[in-house]
DRENKE-466056 format. One record per residue (C-alpha): residue number from 1; x, y, z; chain; residue in three letters. Coordinates in Angstrom, 3 decimals. Layout:
// residues N
   i        x        y        z ch  aa
 NUM        X        Y        Z  A ALA
...
// end
This chain:
// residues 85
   i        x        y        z ch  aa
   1 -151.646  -95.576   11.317  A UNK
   2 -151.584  -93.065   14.306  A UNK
   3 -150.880  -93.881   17.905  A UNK
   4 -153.231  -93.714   20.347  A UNK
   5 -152.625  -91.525   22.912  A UNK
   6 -156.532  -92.003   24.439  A UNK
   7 -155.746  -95.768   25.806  A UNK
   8 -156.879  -96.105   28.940  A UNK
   9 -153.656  -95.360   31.695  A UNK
  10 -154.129  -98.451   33.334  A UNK
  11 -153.883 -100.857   30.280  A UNK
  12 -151.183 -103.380   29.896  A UNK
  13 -148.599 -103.482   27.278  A UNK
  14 -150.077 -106.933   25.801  A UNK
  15 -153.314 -105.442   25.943  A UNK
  16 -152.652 -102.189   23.953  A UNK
  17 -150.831 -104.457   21.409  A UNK
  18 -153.453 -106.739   21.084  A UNK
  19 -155.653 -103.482   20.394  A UNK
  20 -153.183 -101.910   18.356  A UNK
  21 -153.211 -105.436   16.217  A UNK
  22 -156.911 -105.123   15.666  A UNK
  23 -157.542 -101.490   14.764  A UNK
  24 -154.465 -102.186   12.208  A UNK
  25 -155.928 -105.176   10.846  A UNK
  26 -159.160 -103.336   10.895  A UNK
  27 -157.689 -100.010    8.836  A UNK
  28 -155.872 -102.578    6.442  A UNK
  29 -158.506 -105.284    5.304  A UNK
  30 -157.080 -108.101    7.729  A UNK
  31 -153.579 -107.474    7.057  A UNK
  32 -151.518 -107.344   10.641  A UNK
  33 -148.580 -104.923   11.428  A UNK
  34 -144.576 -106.097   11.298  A UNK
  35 -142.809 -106.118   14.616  A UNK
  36 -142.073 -103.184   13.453  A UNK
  37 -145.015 -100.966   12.920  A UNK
  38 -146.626 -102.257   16.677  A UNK
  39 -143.676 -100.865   18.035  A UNK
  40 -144.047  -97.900   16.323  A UNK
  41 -147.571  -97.807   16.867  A UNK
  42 -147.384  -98.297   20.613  A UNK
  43 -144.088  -96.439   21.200  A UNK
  44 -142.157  -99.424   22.078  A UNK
  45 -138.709 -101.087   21.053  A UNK
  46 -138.818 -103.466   17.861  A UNK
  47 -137.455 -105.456   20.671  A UNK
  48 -140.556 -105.437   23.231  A UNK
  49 -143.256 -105.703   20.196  A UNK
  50 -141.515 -108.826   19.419  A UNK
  51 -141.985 -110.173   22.824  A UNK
  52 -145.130 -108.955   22.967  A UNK
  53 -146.363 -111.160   19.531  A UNK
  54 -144.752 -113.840   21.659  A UNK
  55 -147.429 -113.612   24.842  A UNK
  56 -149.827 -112.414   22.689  A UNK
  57 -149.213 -115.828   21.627  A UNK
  58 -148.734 -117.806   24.472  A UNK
  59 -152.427 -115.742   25.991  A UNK
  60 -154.175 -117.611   22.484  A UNK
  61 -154.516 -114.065   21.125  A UNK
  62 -153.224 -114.766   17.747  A UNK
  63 -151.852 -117.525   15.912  A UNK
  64 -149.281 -117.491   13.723  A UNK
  65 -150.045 -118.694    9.544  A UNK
  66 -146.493 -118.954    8.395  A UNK
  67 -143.069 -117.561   10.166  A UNK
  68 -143.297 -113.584    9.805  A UNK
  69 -147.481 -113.805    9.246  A UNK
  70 -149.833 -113.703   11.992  A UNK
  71 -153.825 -113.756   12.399  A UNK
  72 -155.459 -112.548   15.568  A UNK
  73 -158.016 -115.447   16.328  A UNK
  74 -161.585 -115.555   16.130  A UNK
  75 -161.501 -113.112   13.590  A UNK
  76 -162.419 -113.096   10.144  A UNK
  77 -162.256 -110.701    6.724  A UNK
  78 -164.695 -110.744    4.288  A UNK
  79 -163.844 -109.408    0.811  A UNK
  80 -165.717 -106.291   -0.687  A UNK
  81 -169.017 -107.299   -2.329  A UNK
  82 -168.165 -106.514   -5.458  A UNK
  83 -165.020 -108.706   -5.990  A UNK
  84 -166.446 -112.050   -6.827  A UNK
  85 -164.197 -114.927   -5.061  A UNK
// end
């Protein structure tokens, strides 16, 4: 997934992550980016993404499902129509 280079200038870190998050998840059918992809994604250290999951965290922005897994809340992904589950 590309960068954005069209987020607005004044636009915090946390919030361009948390954006970032969501168009990724968005792009790949509810799946969220590694430390390492939002720091790619938002031309940051591996580092500063990290601590950036962390207040996304502490804000109630996402919640974390298992150790390395994490879910942005209040949103959902429903499976293709035709795939019967």
């Amino acid at each position: 997934m590309k960068p954005r280079d069209d987020a607005p200038v004044n636009t915090t870190r946390t919030e361009q992550a948390l954006q970032y998050v969501c168009l990724y998840a968005l792009a790949h059918a509810g799946a969220t980016p590694s430390s390492s992809e939002l720091a790619a994604g938002i031309r940051v250290s591996r580092r500063r993404a990290s601590y950036l999951l962390m207040r996304l965290t502490a804000l109630r922005k996402i919640d974390w499902v298992t150790k390395q897994k994490y879910m942005v809340v209040n949103s959902t992904w429903d499976p293709p129509p035709e795939v019967e589950i």
